[in-house]
Each structure stands twice: as structure tokens, then as C-alpha cells.
Backbone as JSON, one array per atom type, in Angstrom:
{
  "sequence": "XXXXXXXXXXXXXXXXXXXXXXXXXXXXXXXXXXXXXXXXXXXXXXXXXXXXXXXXXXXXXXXXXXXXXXXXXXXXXXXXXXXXXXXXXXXXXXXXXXXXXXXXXXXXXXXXXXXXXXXXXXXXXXXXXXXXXXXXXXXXXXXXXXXXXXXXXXXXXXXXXXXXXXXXXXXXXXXXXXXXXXXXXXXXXXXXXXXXXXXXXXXXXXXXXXXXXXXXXXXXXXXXXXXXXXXXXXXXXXXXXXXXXXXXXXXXXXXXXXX",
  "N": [[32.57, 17.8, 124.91], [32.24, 18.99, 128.39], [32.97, 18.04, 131.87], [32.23, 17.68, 134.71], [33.01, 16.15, 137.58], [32.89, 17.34, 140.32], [30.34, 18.44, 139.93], [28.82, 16.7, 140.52], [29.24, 15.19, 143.11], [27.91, 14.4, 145.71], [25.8, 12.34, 145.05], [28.39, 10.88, 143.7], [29.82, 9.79, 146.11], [28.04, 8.78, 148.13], [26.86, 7.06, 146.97], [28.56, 5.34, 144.83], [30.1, 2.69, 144.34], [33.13, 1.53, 145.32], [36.41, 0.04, 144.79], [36.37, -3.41, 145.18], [37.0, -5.23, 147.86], [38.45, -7.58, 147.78], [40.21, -6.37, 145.43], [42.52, -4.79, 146.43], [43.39, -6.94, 148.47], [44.47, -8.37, 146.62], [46.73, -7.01, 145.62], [48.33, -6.77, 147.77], [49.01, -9.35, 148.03], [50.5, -9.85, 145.79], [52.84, -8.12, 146.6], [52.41, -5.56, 146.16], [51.05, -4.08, 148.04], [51.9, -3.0, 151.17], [51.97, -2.75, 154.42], [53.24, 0.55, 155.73], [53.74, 1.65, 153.44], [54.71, 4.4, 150.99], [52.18, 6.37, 148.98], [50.7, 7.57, 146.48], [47.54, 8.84, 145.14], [46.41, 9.21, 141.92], [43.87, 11.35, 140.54], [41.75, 10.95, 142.55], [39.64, 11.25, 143.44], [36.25, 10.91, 145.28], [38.42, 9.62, 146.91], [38.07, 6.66, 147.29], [39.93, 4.46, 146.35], [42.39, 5.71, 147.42], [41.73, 5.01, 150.53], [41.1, 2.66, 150.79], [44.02, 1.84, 150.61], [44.77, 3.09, 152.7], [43.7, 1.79, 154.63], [45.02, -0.68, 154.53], [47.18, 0.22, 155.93], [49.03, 1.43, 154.35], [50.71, 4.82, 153.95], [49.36, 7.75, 152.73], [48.78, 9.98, 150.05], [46.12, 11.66, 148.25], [45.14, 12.97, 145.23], [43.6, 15.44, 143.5], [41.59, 16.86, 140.95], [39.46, 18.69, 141.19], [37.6, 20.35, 143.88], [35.16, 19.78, 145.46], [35.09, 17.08, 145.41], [37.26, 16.31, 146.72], [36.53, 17.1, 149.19], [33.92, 15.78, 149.86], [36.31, 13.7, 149.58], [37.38, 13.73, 152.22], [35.62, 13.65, 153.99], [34.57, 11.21, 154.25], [36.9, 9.84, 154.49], [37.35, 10.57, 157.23], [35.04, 10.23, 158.82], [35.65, 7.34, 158.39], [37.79, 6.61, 160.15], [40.26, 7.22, 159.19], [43.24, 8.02, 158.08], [44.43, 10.41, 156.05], [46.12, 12.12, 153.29], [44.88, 14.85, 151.61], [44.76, 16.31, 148.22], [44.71, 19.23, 146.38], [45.61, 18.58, 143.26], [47.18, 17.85, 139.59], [46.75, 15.07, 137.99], [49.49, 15.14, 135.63], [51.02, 16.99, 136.71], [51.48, 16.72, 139.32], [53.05, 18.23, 141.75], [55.02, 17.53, 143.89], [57.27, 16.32, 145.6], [60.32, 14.42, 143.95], [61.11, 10.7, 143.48], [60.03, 9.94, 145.91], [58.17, 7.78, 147.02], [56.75, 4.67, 146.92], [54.51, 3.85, 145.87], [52.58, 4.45, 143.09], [48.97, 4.92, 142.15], [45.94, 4.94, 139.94], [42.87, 4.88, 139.71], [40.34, 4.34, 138.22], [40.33, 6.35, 136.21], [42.52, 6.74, 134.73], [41.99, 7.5, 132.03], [41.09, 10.13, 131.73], [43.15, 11.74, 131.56], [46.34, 13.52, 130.37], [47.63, 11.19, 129.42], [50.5, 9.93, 128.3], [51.71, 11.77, 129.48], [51.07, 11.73, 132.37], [52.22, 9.33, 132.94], [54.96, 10.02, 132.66], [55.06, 11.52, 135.18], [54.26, 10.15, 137.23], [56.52, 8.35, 136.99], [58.4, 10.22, 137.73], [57.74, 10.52, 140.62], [57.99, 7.76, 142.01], [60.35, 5.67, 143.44], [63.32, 3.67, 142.5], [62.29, 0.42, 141.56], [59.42, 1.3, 142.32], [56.12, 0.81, 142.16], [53.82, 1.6, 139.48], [50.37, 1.57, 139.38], [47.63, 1.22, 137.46], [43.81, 0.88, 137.33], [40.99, -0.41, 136.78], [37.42, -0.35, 137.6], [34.61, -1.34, 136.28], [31.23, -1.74, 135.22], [29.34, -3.99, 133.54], [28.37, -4.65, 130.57], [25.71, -7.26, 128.98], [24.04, -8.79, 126.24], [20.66, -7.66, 127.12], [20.84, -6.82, 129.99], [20.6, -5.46, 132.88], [22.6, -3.46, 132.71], [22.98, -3.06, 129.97], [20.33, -1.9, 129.59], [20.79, 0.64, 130.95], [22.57, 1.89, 130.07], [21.63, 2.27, 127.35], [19.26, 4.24, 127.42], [20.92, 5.97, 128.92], [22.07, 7.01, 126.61], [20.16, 8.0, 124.85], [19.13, 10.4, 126.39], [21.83, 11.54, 126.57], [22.8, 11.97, 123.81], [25.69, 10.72, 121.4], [27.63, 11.55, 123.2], [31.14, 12.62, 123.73], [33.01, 10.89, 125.45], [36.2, 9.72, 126.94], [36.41, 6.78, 127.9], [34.76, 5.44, 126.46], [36.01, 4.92, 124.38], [37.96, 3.17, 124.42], [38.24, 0.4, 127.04], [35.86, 0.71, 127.66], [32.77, -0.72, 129.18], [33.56, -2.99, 128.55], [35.92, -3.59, 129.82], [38.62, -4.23, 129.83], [41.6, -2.85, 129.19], [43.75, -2.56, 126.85], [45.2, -0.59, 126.12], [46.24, 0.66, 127.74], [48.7, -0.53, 128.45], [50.47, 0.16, 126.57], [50.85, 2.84, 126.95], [52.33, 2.59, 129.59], [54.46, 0.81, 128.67], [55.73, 2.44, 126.8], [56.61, 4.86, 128.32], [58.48, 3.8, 129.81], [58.74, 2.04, 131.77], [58.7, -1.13, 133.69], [58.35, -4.61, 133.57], [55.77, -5.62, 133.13], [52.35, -6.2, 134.19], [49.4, -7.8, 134.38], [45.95, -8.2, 135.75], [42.57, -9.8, 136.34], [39.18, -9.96, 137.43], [36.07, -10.81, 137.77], [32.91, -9.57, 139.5], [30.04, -9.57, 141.16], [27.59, -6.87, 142.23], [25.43, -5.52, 144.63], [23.28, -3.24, 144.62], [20.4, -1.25, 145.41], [17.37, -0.4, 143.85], [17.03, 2.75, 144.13], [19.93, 3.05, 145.22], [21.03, 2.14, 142.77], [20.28, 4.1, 140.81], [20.82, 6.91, 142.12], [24.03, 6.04, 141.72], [24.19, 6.16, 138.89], [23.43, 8.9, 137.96], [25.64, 9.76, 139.16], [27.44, 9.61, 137.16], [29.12, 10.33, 134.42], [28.4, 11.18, 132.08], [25.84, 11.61, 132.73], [24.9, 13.33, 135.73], [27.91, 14.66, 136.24], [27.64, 16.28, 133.47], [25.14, 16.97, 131.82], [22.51, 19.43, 132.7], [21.03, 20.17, 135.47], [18.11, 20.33, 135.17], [17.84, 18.34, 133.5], [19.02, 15.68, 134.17], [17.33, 15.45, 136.17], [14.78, 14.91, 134.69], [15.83, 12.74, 133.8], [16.35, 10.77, 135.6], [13.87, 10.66, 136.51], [12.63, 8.88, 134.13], [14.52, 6.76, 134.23], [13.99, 5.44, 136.6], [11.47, 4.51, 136.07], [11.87, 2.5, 134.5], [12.95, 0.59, 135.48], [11.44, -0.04, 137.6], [9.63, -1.29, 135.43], [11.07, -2.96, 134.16], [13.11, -4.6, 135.27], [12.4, -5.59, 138.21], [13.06, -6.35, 140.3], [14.84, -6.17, 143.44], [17.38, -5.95, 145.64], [19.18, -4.87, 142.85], [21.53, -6.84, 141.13], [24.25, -5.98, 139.79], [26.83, -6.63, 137.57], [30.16, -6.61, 137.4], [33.81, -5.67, 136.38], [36.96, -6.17, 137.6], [39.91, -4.57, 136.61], [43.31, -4.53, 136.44], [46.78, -3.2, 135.79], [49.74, -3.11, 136.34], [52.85, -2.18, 136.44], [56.61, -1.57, 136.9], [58.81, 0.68, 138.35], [62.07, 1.56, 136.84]],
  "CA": [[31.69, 17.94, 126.06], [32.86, 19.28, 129.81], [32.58, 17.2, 132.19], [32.82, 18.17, 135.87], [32.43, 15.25, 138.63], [32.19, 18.28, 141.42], [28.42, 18.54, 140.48], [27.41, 15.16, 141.37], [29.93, 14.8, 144.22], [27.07, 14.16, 146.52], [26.17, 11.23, 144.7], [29.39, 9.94, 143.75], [30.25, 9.48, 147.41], [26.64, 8.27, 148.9], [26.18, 5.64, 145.73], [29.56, 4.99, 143.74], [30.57, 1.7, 145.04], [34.49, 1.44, 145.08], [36.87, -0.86, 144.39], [36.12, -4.35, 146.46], [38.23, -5.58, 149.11], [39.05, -8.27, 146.77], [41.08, -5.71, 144.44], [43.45, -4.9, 147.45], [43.69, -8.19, 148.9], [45.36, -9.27, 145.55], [47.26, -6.42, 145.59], [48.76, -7.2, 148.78], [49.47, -10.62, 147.77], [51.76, -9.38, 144.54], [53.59, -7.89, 147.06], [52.28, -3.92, 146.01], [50.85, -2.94, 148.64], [51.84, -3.16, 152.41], [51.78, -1.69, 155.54], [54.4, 1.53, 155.94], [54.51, 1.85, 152.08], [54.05, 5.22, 150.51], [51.46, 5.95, 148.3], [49.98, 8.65, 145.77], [46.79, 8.04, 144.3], [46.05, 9.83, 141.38], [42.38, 11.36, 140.29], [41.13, 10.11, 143.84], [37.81, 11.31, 143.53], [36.12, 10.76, 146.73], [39.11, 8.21, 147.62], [37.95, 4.88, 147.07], [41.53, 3.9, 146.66], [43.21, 6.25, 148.26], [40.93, 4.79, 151.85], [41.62, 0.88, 150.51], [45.8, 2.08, 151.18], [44.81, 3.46, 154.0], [43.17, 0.47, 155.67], [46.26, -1.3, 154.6], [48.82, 0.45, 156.66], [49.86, 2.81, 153.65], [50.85, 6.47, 154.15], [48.42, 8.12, 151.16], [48.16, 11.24, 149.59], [44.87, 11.82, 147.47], [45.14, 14.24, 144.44], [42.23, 15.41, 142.32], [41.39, 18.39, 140.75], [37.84, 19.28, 141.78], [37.7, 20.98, 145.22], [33.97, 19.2, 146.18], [35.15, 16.05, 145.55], [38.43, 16.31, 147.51], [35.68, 17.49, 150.26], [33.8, 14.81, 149.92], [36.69, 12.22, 150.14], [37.86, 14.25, 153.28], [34.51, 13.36, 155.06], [34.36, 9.54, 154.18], [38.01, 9.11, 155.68], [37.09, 11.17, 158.82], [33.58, 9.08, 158.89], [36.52, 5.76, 158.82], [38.93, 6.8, 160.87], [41.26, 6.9, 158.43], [44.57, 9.3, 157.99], [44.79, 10.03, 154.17], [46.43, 13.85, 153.1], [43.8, 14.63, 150.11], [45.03, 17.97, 148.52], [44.53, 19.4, 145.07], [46.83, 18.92, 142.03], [46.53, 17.43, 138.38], [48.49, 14.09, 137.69], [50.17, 15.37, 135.14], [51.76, 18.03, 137.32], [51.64, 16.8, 140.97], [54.16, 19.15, 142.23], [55.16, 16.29, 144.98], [58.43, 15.63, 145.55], [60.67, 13.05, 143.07], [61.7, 9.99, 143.85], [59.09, 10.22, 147.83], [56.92, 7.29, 147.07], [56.91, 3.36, 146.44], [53.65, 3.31, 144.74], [51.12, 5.79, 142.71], [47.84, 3.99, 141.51], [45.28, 5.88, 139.2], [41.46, 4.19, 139.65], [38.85, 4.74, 137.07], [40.53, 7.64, 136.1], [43.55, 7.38, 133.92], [41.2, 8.0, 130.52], [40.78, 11.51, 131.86], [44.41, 12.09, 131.66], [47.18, 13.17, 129.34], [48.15, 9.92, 129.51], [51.67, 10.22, 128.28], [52.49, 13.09, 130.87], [50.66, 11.07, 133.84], [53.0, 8.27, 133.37], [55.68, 10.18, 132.79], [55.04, 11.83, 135.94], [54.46, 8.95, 137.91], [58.15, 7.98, 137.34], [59.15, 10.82, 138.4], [57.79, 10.33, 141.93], [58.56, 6.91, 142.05], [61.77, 5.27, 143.89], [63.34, 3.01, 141.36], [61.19, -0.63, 142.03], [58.25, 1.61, 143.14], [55.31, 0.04, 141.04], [52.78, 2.21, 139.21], [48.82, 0.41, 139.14], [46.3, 2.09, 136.27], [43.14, -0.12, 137.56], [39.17, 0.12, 136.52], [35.83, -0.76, 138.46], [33.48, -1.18, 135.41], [30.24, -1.94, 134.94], [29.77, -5.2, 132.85], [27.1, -4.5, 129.52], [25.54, -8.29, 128.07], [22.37, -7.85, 125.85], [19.09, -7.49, 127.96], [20.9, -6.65, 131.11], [20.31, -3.7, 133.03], [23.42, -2.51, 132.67], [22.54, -2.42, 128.89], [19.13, -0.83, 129.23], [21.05, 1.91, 131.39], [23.42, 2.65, 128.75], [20.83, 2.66, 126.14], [18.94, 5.27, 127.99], [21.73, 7.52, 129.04], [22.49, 7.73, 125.25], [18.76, 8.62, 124.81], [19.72, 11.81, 126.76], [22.7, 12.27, 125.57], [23.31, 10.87, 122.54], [26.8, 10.85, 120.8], [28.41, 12.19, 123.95], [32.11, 11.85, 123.28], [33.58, 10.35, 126.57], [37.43, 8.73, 126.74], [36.22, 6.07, 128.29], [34.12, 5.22, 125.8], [36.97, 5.09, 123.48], [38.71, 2.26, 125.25], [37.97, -0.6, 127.5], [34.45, 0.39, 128.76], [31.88, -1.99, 129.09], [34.55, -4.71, 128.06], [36.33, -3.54, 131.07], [39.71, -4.98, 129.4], [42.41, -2.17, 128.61], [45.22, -3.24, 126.23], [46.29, 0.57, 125.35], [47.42, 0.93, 128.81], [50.59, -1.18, 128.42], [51.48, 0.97, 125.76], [51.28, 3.77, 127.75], [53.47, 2.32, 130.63], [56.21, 0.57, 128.13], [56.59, 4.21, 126.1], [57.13, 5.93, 129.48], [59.79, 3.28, 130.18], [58.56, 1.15, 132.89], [59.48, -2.67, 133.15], [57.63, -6.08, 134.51], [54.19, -4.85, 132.59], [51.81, -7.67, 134.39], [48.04, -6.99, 134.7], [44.89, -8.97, 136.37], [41.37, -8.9, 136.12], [38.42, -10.75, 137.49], [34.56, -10.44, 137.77], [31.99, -9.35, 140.89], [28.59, -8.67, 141.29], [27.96, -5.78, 143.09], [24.54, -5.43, 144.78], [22.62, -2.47, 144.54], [19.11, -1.21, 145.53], [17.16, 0.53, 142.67], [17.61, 3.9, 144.65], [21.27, 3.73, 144.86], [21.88, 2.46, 141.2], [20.05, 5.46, 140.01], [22.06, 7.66, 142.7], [25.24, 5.61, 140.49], [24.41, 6.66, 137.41], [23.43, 9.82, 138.03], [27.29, 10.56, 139.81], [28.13, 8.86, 135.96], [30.02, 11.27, 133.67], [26.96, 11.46, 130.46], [24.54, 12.42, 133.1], [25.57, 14.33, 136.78], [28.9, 14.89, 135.38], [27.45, 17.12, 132.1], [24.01, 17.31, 131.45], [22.11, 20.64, 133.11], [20.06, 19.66, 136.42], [16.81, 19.67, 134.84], [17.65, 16.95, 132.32], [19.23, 15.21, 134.89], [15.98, 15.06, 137.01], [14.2, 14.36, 134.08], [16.74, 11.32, 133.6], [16.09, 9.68, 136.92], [12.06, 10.01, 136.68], [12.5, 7.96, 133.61], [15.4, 5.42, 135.01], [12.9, 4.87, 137.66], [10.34, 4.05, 135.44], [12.64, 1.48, 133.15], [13.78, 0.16, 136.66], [10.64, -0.55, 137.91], [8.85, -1.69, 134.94], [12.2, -4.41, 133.11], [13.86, -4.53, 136.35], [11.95, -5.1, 139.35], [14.04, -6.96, 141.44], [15.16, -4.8, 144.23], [18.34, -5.36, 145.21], [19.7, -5.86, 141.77], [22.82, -7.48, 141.01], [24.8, -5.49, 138.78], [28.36, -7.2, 137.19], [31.66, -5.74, 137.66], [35.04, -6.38, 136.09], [38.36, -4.97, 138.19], [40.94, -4.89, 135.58], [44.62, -3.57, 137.21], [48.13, -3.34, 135.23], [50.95, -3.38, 137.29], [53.94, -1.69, 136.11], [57.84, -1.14, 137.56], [59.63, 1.92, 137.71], [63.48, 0.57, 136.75]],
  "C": [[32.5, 18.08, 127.33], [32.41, 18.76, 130.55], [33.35, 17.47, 133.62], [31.61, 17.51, 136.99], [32.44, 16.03, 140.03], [30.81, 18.12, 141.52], [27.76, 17.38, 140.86], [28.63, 14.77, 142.59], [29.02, 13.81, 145.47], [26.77, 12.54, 146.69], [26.55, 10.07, 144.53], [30.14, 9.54, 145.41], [29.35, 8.8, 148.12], [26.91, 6.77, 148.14], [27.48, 4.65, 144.87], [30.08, 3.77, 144.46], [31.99, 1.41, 144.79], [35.11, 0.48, 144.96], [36.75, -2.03, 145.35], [37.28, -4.54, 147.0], [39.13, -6.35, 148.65], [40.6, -7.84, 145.76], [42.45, -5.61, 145.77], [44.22, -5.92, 148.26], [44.95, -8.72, 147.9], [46.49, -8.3, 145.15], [48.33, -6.2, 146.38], [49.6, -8.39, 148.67], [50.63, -10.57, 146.44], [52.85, -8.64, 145.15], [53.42, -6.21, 146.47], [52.23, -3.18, 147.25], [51.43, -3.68, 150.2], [52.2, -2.55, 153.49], [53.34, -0.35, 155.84], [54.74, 2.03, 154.61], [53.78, 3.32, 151.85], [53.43, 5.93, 149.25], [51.01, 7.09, 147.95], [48.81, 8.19, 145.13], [46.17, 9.32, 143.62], [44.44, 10.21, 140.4], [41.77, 10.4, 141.25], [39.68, 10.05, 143.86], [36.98, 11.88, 144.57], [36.76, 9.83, 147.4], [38.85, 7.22, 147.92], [39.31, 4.6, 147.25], [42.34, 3.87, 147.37], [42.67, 5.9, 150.22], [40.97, 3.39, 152.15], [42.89, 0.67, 151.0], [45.38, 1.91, 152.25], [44.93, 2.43, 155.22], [44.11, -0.57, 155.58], [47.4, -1.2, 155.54], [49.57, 1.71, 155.92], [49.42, 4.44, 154.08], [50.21, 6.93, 152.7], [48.32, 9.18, 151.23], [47.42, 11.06, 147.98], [44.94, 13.09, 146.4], [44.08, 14.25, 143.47], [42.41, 17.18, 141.88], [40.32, 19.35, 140.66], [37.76, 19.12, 143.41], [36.22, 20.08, 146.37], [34.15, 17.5, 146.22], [36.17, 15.5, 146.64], [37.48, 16.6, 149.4], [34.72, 16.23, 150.87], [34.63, 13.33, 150.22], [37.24, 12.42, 151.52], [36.95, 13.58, 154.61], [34.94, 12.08, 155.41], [35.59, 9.11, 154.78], [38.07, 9.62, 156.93], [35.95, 9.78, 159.18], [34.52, 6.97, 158.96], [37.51, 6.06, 159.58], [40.1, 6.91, 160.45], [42.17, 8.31, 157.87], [45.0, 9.67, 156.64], [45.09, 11.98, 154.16], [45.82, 13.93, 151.49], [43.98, 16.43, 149.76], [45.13, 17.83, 146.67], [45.58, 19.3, 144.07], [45.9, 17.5, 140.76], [47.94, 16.05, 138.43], [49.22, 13.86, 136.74], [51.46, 16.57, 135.94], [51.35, 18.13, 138.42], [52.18, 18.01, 141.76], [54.83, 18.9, 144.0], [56.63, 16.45, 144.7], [59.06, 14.38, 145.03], [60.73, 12.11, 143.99], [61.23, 10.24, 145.2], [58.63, 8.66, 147.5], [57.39, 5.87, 146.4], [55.73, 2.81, 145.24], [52.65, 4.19, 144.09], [50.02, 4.48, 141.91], [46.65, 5.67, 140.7], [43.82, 4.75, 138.98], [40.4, 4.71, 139.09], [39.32, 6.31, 136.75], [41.43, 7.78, 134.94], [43.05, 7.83, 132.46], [41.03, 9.55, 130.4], [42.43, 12.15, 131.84], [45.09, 12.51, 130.5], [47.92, 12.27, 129.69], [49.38, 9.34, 129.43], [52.69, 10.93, 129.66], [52.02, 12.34, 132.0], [51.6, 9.98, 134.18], [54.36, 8.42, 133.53], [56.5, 10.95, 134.4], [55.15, 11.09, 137.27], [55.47, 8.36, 138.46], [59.13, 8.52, 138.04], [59.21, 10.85, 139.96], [58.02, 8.88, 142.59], [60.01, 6.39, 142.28], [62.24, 4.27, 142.49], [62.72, 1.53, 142.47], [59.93, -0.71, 142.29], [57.3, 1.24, 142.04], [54.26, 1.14, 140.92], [51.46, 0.84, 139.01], [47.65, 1.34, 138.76], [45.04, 0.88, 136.42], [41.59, 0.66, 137.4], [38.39, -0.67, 136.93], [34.71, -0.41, 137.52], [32.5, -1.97, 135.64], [30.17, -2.41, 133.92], [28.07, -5.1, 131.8], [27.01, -6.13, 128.8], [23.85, -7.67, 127.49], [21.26, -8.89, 126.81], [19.48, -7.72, 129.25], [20.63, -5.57, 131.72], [21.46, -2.64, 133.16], [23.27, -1.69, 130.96], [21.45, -1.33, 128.7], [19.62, 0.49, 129.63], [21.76, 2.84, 130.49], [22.52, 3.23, 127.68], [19.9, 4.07, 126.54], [19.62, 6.58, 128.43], [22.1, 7.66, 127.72], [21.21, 8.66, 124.82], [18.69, 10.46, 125.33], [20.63, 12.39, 126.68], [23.67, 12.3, 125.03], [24.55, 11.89, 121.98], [27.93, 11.3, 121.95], [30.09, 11.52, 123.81], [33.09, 12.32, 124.99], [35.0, 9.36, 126.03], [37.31, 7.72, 127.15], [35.42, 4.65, 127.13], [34.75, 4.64, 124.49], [37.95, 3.75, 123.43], [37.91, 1.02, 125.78], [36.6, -0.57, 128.09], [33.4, -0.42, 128.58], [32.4, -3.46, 128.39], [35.31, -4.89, 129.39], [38.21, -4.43, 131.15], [40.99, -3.14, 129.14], [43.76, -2.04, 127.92], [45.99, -1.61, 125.96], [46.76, 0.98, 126.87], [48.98, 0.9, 129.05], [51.37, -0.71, 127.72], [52.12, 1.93, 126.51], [52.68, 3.39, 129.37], [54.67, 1.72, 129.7], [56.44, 1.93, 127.7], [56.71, 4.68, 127.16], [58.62, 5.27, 130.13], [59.91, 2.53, 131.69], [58.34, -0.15, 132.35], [58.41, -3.49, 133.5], [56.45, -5.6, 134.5], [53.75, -5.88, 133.28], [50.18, -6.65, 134.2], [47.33, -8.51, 135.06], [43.95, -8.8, 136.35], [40.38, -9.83, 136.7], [37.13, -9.87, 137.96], [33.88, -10.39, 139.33], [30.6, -9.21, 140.44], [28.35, -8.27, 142.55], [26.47, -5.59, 143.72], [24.1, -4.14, 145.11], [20.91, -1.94, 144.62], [18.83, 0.01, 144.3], [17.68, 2.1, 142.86], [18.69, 4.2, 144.6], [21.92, 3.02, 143.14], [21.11, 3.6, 140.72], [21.07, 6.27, 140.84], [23.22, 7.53, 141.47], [25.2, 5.85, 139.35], [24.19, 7.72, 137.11], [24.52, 10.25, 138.31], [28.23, 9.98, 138.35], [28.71, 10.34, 135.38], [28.81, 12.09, 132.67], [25.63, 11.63, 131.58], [24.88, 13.33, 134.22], [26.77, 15.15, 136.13], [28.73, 15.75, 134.2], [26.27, 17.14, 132.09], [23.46, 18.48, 133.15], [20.96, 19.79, 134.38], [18.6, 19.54, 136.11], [16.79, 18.32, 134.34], [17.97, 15.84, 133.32], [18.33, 14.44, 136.25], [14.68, 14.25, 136.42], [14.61, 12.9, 133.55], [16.23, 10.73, 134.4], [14.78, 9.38, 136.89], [12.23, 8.64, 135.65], [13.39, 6.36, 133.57], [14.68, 5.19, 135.7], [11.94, 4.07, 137.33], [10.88, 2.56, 135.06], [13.05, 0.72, 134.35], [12.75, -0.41, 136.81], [9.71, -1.57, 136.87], [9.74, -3.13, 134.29], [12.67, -4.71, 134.44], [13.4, -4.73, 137.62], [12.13, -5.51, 141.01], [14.79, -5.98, 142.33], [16.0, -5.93, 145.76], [18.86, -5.89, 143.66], [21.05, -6.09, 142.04], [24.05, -7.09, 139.91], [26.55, -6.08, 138.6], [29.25, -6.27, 136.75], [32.74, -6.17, 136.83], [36.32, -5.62, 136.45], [39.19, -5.58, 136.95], [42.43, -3.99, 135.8], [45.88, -4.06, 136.05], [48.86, -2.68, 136.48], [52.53, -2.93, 136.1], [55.22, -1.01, 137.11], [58.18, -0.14, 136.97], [61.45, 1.14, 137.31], [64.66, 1.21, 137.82]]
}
């Protein structure tokens, strides 16, 4: 299945709630991130991450490889005041200069990757000490929550969809095959961290959010997609009718040295 987060850009920038302040804070405190450091962030999106640096102090460049999204994260750091260089490439083949940069991070993204080549790439723009951070902002499935009913419903439309995400840590929100991927590339002082949020959301913008999801905006044809939301609306209003809900999070970051 193809899967192109351009068409829900809109969306994913209005509704997608990004990584909390929390994630950065502790990121800060490990001594990753801080002010004057420079910073790649790979599969930006609409720069959640790459706008979290920012507000840090870090010098950031934003790489993606869909042109509406890169448009979209262009706005949202104009709309903050914020100085971020957001320019197209794949993070397997940046085409950045080696050895520029203290830190590259990859947020809700590295599953979409050749995963091998992203890390190997990574190193390459990396000073030696400069720390790579592969970190995810999931959405937390227990049974008879509404994160479950949502799932169960976007399979409903469209069922079997074979997502990498899906494959891995999602809805556990844990990722142990990461560390593989950073020891085989040959990076040192593996650590990782993870803790829980709830994220508040009004019915309106979690449909927005799951519509800018991958198994519905992201791939399915704009009718079905319309026909998705009437009936999320429905399942919202009728199990769900708490307005804002409270939907549970789990940041989960690895931390890896270049040597």
C-alpha cells in the first residue's frame, strides 16, 4: 500500500499534536540538546521536532520528502517565530555535508525508512560524540478505550493494510528493534527513555488526527475518507461522548553516540 502524508498535510498540521514539551525538557537535561547545537531532523513532517530545537536555541534543518508537508512546516515556524531551514531530501541520502552537525533526531518516522541506510547516514553527518535520537509520539490502545475503538474502525476501512509501524512498537509504543539498528551501524552509549501523557483532544480535532493517520488521509481515496469521518463521528458521539477526550500517549526516545 502507498502511502503519501502530502494529502492530509492540512490535517496533519491543524490536528497532529507533537511531541510535548516534556520530551525536550528531558532531552535537555541528558545533556542532547542545547542552545547553539546543530541539528538535522529527519522525516520532519510539518516539524514538530524540528520547531521543539528551535525553541531551544538549536540551529535546525528539517528534511522530508513530500513538498506540502515541508510547506506546511514552513508556515507553523513563520506562525512561531521560529528560524528552522526545512528543505527536501530523503534520510537515507541527505546530501548535507559530513561530519556539520552534533545531533540528527528522526520523530515518528524512522519505520518509514531504510533503516540500515538512515543510520548509516546519520553517522555520516555526525561529529564524533554527536548523538543520534529515533523517538515516537504514540497513541496508547487498552481494551474499550477509544483509542481501541479507533483502530478497530480504521481496520473496518481498511482492513489488512500493511503499515511498518504496525510491524513494530505501535500501540505498545516500546521499540526494542531500534537498538539493533543503532549497534549494527556502530554507534555506542545505546540508552533510551520513555514515559506516559494524556493528551487532550476535542472530538473534532481527534477525527482531524486520525484522518492526517497513514490507513486513512495518508492512502485511502477522498471519498472513503469522508465516508470514514461521518462514521468516526458517529462512534465518537454515541461510546465516547465526552468532549474533550483524553487520549494516552507514550514518548519512547533511544539515544545513541556517534564514536
Amino acid at each position: 500500500m502507498q502511502v503519501d502524508f502530502g494529502r492530509t498535510s492540512d490535517d496533519y498540521a491543524k490536528h497532529r499534536a507533537g511531541f510535548p514539551e516534556a520530551f525536550f525538557a528531558r532531552l535537555a537535561k541528558e545533556g542532547v540538546v542545547r542552545p547553539g547545537l546543530r541539528a538535522v531532523d529527519f522525516g520532519t513532517g510539518t516539524g514538530t521536532v524540528a520547531r521543539g530545537l528551535a525553541r531551544r536555541g538549536c540551529t535546525v534543518t528539517g528534511l522530508d520528502i513530500s513538498e506540502p508537508m515541508l510547506e506546511a512546516a514552513r508556515r507553523l515556524a513563520v506562525q512561531e517565530e521560529l528560524s528552522v531551514e526545512f528543505r527536501r531530501g530523503s534520510a537515507e541520502r541527505t546530501e548535507l555535508p559530513s561530519g556539520a552537525f552534533e545531533l540528527v533526531t528522526a520523530g515518528q518516522c524512522w519505520h518509514w525508512f531504510d533503516r540500515s541506510a538512515a543510520a548509516l547516514e546519520a553517522m555520516r553527518l555526525l561529529v564524533p560524540g554527536g548523538r543520534l535520537v529515533i523517538a515516537h509520539f504514540d497513541w496508547v490502545m487498552s481494551p474499550g478505550n477509544v483509542v481501541e475503538a479507533t483502530e478497530a474502525l480504521m481496520e473496518e476501512f481498511n482492513p489488512g493494510a500493511q503499515l511498518p509501524q504496525y510491524r513494530y512498537g505501535h500501540n505498545v509504543g516500546l521499540y526494542p528493534e531500534w537498538f539493533h539498528d543503532a549497534k549494527s551501524a556502530g554507534y555506542v552509549r545505546l540508552e533510551s527513555f520513555s514515559f506516559d501523557v494524556e493528551v487532550p483532544y476535542t472530538h473534532e480535532s481527534w477525527r482531524g488526527r486520525v484522518r492526517a493517520s497513514a490507513k486513512v488521509g495518508g492512502s485511502l481515496p477522498q471519498e472513503q475518507v469522508a465516508r470514514f469521518d461521518d462514521a468516526f463521528a458517529t462512534l465518537l458521539a454515541r461510546r465516547f461522548p465526552e468532549d474533550p477526550l483524553s487520549i494516552p500517549h507514550r514518548v519512547f526516545a533511544l539515544l545513541a553516540t556517534r564514536p
